[in-house]
Structure formats: C-alpha cells, structure tokens
N, C-alpha and C positions, 0 to 999 in steps of 0.2 A: 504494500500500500504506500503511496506518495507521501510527501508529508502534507500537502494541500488536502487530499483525501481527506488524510487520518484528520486534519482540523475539523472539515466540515461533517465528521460524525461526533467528535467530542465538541461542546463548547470549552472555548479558549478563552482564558483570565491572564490577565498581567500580573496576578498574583492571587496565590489561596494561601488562609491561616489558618492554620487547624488550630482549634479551640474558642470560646468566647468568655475565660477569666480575665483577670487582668492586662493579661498579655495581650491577648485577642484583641480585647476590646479599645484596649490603647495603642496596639497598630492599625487598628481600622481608622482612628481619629486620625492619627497622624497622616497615614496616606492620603484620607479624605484633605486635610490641611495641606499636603504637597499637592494638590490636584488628581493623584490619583482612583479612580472613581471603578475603575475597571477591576476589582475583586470580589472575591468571597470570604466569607468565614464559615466554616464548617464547625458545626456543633451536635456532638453525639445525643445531648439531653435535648429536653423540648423550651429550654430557657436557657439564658445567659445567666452566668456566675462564674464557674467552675467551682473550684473545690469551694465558696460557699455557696453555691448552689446545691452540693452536694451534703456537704457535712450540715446533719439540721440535729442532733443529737442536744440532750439537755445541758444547758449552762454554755451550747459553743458562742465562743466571742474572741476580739482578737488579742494580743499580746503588745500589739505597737500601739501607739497613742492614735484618735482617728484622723485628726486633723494632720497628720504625718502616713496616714495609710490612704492616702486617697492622690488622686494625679494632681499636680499643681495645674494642669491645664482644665481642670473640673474641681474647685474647689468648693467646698460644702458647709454652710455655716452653718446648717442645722445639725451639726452628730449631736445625739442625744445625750452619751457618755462619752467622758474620755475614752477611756476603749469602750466602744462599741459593740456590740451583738452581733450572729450571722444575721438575724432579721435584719437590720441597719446594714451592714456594708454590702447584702444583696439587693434591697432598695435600691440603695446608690449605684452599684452598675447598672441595675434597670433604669434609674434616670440618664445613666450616662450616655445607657444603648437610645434615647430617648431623645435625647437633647441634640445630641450630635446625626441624628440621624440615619444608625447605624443596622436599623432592623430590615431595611434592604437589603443588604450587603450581606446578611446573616439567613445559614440555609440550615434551619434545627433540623435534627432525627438523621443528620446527614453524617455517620460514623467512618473515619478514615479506616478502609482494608487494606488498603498499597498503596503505597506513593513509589512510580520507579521510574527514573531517570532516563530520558529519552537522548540518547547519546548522537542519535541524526538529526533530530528534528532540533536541537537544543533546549528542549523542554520538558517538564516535568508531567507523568500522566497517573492522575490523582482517581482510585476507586475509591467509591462509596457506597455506604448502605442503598444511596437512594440511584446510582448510574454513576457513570465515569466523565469526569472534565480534565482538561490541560491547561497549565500554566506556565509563565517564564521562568515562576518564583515562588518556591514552595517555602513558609515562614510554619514552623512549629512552634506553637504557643500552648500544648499538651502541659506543660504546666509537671514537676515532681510530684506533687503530693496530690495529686489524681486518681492514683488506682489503689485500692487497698491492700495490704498485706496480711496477709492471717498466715500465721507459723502449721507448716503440716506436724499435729500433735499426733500419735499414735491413738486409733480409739476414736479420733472426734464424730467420724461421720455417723457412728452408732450410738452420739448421746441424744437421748430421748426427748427432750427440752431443747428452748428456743436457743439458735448461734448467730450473732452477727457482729457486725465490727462496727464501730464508732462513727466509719464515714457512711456507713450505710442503713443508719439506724431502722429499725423496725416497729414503727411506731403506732402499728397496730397490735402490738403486746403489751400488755400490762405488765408492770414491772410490778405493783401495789402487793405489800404480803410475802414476794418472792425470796425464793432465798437464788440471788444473784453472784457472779462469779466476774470479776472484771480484771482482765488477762494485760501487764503492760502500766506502768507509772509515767507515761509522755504526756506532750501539752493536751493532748483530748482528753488524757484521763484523768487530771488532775482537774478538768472542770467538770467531766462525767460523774467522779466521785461524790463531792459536795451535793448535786444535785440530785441526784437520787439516791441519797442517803435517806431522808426525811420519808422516804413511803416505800422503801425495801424490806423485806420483813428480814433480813440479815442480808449484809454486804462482803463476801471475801475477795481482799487485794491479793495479786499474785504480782509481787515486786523483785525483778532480778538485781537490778540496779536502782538504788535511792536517786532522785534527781533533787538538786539545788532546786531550791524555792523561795523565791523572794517575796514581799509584801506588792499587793499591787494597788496604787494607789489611783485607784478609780474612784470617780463622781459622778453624780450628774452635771450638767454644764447646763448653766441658768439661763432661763429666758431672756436674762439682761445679756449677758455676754453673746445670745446665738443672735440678739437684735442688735448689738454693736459689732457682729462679724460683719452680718450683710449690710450695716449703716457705713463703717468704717471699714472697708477688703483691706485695710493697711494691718489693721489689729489679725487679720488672719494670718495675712503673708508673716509677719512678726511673731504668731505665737509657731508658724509652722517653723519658720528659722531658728524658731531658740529649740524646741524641738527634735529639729539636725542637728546644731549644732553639738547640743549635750551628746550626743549619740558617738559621732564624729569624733572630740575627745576623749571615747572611753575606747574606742578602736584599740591604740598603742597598747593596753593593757591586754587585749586578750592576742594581738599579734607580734609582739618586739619583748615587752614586760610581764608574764605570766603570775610572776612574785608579786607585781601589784595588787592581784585580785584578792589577796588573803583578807585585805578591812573586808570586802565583799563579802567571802565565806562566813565572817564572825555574825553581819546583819544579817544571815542567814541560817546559822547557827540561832541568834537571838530570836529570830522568829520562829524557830520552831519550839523553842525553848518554852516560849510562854505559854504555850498550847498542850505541848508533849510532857507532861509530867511521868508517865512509866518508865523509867531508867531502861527498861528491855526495848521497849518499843521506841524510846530516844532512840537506840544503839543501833536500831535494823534501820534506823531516816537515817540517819548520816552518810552523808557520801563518803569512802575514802578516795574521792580523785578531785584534782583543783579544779573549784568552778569553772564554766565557762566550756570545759570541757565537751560535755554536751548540754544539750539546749539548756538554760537559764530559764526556769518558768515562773510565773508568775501569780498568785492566790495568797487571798485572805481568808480561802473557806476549805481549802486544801485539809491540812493539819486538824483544824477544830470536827472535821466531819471520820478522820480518822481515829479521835477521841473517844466516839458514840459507841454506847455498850452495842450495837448491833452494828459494828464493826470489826474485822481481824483481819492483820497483815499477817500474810505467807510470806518470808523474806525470801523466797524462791520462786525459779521459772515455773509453770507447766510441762511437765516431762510426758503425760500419757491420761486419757481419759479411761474408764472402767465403766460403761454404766452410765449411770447419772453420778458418779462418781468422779472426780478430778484427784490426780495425784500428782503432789510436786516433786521438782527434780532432788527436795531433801526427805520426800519421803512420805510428807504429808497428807494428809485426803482429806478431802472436802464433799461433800454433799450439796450437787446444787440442781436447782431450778433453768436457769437461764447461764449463758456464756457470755460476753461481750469482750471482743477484742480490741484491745486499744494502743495494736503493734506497728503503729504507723503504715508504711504507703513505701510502694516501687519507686525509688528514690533514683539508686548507683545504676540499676535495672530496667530500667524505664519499660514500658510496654511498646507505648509507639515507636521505640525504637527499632523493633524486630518487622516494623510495617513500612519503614523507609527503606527503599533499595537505590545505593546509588549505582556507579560506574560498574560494571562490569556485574553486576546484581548483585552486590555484596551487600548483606542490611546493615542496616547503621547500629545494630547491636557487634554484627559481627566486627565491625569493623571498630568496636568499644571494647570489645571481648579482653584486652589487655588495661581495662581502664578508660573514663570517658575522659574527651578531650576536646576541647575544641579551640581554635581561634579567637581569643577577646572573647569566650563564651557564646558564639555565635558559628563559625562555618569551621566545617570538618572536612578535610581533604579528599577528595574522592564524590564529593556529593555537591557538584555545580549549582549555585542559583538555589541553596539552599540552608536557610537561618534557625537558630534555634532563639528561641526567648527566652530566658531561665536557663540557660543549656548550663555543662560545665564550671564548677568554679567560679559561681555567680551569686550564690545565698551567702545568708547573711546571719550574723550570731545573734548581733544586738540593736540592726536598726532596723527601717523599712523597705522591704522587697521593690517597692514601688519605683525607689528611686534609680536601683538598679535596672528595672524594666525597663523605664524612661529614658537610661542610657543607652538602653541597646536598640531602642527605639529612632536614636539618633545614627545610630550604625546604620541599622536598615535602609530609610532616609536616602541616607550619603551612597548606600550600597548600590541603590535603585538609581542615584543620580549616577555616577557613573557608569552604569548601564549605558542610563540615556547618554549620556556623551559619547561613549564609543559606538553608539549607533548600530542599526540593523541587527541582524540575530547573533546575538552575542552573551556569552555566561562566566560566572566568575568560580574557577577554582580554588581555593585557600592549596598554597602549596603546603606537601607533606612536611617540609625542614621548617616553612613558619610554622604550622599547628606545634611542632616537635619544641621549638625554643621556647614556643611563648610557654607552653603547657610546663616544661623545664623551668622555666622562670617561675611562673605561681608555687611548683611543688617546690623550690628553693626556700624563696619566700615560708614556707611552710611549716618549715622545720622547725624554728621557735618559736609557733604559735601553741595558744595554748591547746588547739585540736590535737596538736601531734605529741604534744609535749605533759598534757594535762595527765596520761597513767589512765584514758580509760578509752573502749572500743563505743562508737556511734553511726547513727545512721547517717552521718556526712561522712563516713569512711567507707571505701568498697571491700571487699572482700579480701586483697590484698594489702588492706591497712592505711593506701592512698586517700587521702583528704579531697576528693573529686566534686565536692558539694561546696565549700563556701570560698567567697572571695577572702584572700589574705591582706586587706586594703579597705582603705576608704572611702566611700561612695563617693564623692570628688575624687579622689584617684581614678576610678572605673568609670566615671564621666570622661578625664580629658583621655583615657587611652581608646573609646569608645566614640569618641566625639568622629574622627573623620577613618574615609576606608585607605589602605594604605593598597594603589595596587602594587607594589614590590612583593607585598606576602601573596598576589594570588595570580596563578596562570591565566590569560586570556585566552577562552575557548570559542571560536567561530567553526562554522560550518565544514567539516573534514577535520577540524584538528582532533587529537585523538589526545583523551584524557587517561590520566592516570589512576588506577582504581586503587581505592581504600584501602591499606594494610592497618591490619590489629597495631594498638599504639605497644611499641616494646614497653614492658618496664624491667627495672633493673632494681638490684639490693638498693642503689641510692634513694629512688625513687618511691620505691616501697617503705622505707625508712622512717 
C-alpha cells in the first residue's frame, strides 16, 4: 500500500496524546496556544482526570498545596482547602477541559492497543479500542501512577470476600461492621486508614516498611482570601511563588545534604510521639532509614486512627492467603472480611510501555528492559517523533509534579517548532550516545541523594536498584534544561533515511550503585 493510500484509510493528526490527566490536558492547551489545532487526545475512561479521575477511595486528597498543584496558565482562586480533595482537583480539570476548549480534541473510550512507528511513511500508526488513526507525533501523557499494582500473594484468588486496590475502589461494598484487611502503609493508605476506621468493625494494617509522616497543615481557605484571589490575581501569583519557593530551598537537602534532614526526622518523631503512647507499637512506626528516602507523607489523622482499640498493626508483609485467612511473612494470621490493596501503581514498568513499538518493532518496554531512560525525560532513541510526559527521571520528592509537566510542555513546543522549520516530512530521533550521557548525568547526580543514599528500597527504584523515577534537581533547573530542543542530540530523519533501532539501555555496577 502507498503511503497516500495508507493516509486516506486512516485519518491523519499532526499529533495524538495518549491520556487526559495533567499531562494530556496541558499539552492540548499548549498546542491549542501555539496554533496547533490539528490533534487528539485519546482517553481510555469516559472523563478527563487520570489518576484523579480514577482514584475516588475515602479520605483521597493531594499532598502538595493547591494553589501550587494547578497550571499557572489556569489558575484557581477558588481551592476550597489548602490541599485539596480528588473531588476539587477533578473539578478543576473538568473546568480546565472546559474553559480552554478542549472537549473537541478529546476522543473518550478511545484505549491505546499499539502505537508503531511507520518507518516509510514517517509516521506514527496509533490503534484503538474504537479504529486506527496516524500521526507525525505521538506524545505519551499515560501518566506512572495509572495502573495498579496488586502483589501476586499465594492463595488470593481463592479468598472468599471482597479484593480490590485503593485506585480502584469498590464502592459498592460496604465496609460498615467488616473486619477489613489493608495491604501496604503508602500515601493512599495512610488516608484510607483514618477514614474508614470510624465504621470498620476491626481494621488490620499489614506494614512492611514504617513510612515518615509529617503533620499536614491543612485549612480551609476563607471566603475573604478566595475573594481577594480573584479581586487581586497578584495575591495569587504571590502566595503560589512563596509556595515554590519554600519547596525549591529544601531540594539541596534531600539531593547534595542528606545529614540535613535529621531536625526533619525528630518533627516526625515528635508527631508520632504524641499520639503513639505503646512503647511496642512506637517501635514497629519508626523508620530505620533517613527521611526523605521514600515518599514523605503527610497526616494528622494517620497515627490517632492507629491508636483505636479496633485497630492492629502487622509489622509485616503478606506472605500467603489461606481461606479467608491472611498470613504474614512473620507468621501471623488474620481473619478477614474484605482485602484492600494499597501497593501502589506500575511505576519503573509502565504498561503502555509494552504498546509502543518503535524502529525496527522493538517496544519501548523492550527497549527499557535495562532501565528507563530517556532524553531530558522526554525522547528515547529509536522511537522518532515521539514524547513522553512524566517519562524518566522526572518526579518529584517534595514539590509539584505540575511544574515539571509545564516544562516539558515547553520541550514539546520547541520540538514541534523545529519540525516546522525543517519543513516537509520530517522526524526527530534522540541519538542513542545523547539518551546514554544525559541518563549518565542524572544517575551521577544521584548518588548522594538521599534516594540512593537514605538505607532503604522504593518505588522510585527499579529492580536493579537505579533511581529511574525522580528528578535529582530543581524545578528551575529542569525548566532551563527543558526550555529549548537541542538538535545536536537528535538524528534528522526524512524520507529513505534509515533509523537506528532501540537497544536495551546497558547498565553497569556504576550505574546500578
């Protein structure tokens, strides 16, 4: 088939975004804002959110402040609370899909099966649940914390009562009376807890690792100040800048200075202190590894709800289910009602990673298979004309994901303009020796941060121990290196040239270190 043919049976986009969270929904803005008018967004669900479209489980809310979790190019002077609710920050992307326009451009129930790289045509040819289209420019906004992970436990599929995981709550069970079983001490379950403490008729934690828990110092935010937001946008701009800013200063601590964090540890220490009076049950919360390490969470209702006579911490994994029986990895057994997992999400693993195929059809799992990586967090060698959002090397310990989006936001941008400058059918390959330095560079960087340094294993680590999940930098840092496309890091591919296909990233003792 011609490549004219093969156009006029698929329709052809100047660019499709998989996903409508954050990501999604703030390269649709931007594109629209560069004129470009000519996409889609594909969305598995039947609504925009992502993972808080998803996650609707009791007490979810966010962790960053909200006036710092929202795009400065949509800014909201109404957040209810300092942090925020999923109720509240799902609004707000429906206003955002709203305001800007963007419910056009957005093709729900439309789930990416393949994306594979058209090596003649110079395009990319995207299935879907709903038919197949083609693009110049295929932009991944899939999003880490997407898909859920449930641990294959021995046993589970035979327990007789209710199973599901945190992001996928089941909210037509009654929890009321149950004697419930919640698998996992991360940021879901530490607000899971609290909130269905009050009507479980018994609660058992199964805690392998103690996580740090700070006080979280949420409010309402007064009708006077949400009237002086929209009265005075200066008082916004201003509370969101001191907001980065404080954040921005505490960087150097968890990436240069790890020793710092110790006052950290002790107000952490002291909040549990006031709560935890059982000398035993102190001793199973305490972390032995420096904050910071993994995620940092945040609750005031954490501890006091772990207090309650119809609660018991297991200071152990799930080893095997029996039954309606659960046994932990020290031995222990439980008797329960209901399951809830609350073991995070395909992170180092992505799923849509195994659904992208670039050069030569190599998926872009396979081609992670040694570790993800990518270019500035965005293009991966072997895979033309195609961005990630969130990709590699991008999260964040202690600020807002957002700003980091934004930046990569400006990549894309610059990516597309140079396109258009080079004119006629043309794509851009990230060369394998750029991916190879820069990725070299962050995992340098890496090594006395507290991820690698702190004494404990986390979900920003892959399997080989590499730190593949957060940025070791500043969000102003990963702005100006994000800011324009550099083509020296990437091959120019026109029509006959022959691209280079994806080899697995090597890693080495250093690397892995």
């Amino acid at each position: 088939m011609t490549e004219r043919e093969h156009e006029r049976e698929h329709e052809h986009l100047r660019v499709a975004v998989i996903g409508s969270g954050f990501g999604g929904l703030g390269a649709a803005v931007r594109l629209r804002r560069a004129g470009v008018t000519d996409f889609v967004v594909l969305e598995r669900r039947d609504a925009v959110g992502g993972t808080w479209h998803d996650n609707t489980y009791p007490g979810c809310a966010c962790d960053v402040p909200s006036h710092l979790y929202s795009f400065s190019f949509a800014p909201n002077p109404d957040w209810p609370r300092s942090f925020s609710g999923q109720e509240h920050i799902r609004a707000y992307l429906e206003d955002v899909a709203d305001t800007f326009g963007l419910r056009q451009h957005i093709r729900f129930r439309h789930e990416v099966l393949q994306a594979s790289w058209d090596g003649e045509a110079l395009h990319w040819v995207v299935e879907t649940s709903q038919g197949t289209l083609t693009a110049d420019l295929l932009v991944s906004a899939a999003g880490p914390l997407s898909d859920p992970k449930i641990p294959d436990i021995p046993g589970l599929a035979s327990f007789p009562g209710a199973v599901f995981h945190s992001g996928q709550w089941d909210h037509g069970y009654d929890l009321r009376g149950k004697r419930v079983a919640m698998i996992g001490t991360g940021a879901s379950a530490i607000q899971v807890v609290p909130a269905i403490q009050p009507d479980v008729g018994h609660l058992t934690l199964f805690q392998r690792t103690p996580p740090w828990v700070l006080p979280r110092v949420d409010r309402r935010i007064s009708g006077a100040e949400r009237w002086l937001h929209r009265t005075l946008p200066a008082t916004r701009y201003l509370r969101r800048q001191l907001l980065w800013a404080i954040r921005e200063l505490q960087v150097g601590a968890f990436t240069k200075h790890p020793g710092e964090l110790g006052l950290v540890e002790k107000l952490a220490s002291a909040h549990m202190k006031r709560v935890i009076k059982d000398p035993v049950l102190r001793r199973q919360l305490t972390p032995d590894y420096r904050i910071g390490c993994k995620r940092i969470l945040l609750s005031n209702s954490y501890y006091p709800a772990l207090a309650q006579p119809n609660v018991d911490l297991v200071a152990s994994g799930l080893r095997e289910v029996r039954g309606s029986t659960l046994v932990a990895a020290d031995g222990t057994e439980t008797e329960v009602d209901a399951v809830i997992f609350g073991t995070g999400f395909h992170v180092t693993e992505t799923p849509i990673a195994r659904r992208i195929k670039g050069v030569g059809g190599r998926t872009l799992a396979e081609s992670w298979s040694g570790g993800m990586q990518a270019l500035r967090g965005a293009s991966q060698a072997g895979f033309p004309n195609f961005m990630t959002v969130v990709g590699p090397n991008t999260g964040l310990g202690n600020s807002s994901m957002i700003l980091i989006i934004e930046a990569q936001l400006n990549y894309l941008i610059d990516y597309l303009r140079h396109l258009d400058t080079l004119g006629g059918r043309v794509a851009l390959d990230a060369r394998a020796e750029a991916v190879r330095a820069w990725s070299d560079h962050v995992q340098e960087r890496m090594r006395r941060t507290v991820w690698q340094t702190g004494g404990c294993h986390s979900w920003y680590q892959d399997a080989s121990g590499r730190n593949t999940t957060v940025w070791p930098g500043t969000t102003s840092e990963f702005r100006r290196v994000t800011r324009q496309v550099r083509l020296t890091e990437y091959d120019v591919l026109r029509p006959g040239t022959p691209a280079r296909a994806a080899q697995p990233a090597p890693v080495t003792e250093e690397a892995a270190a």
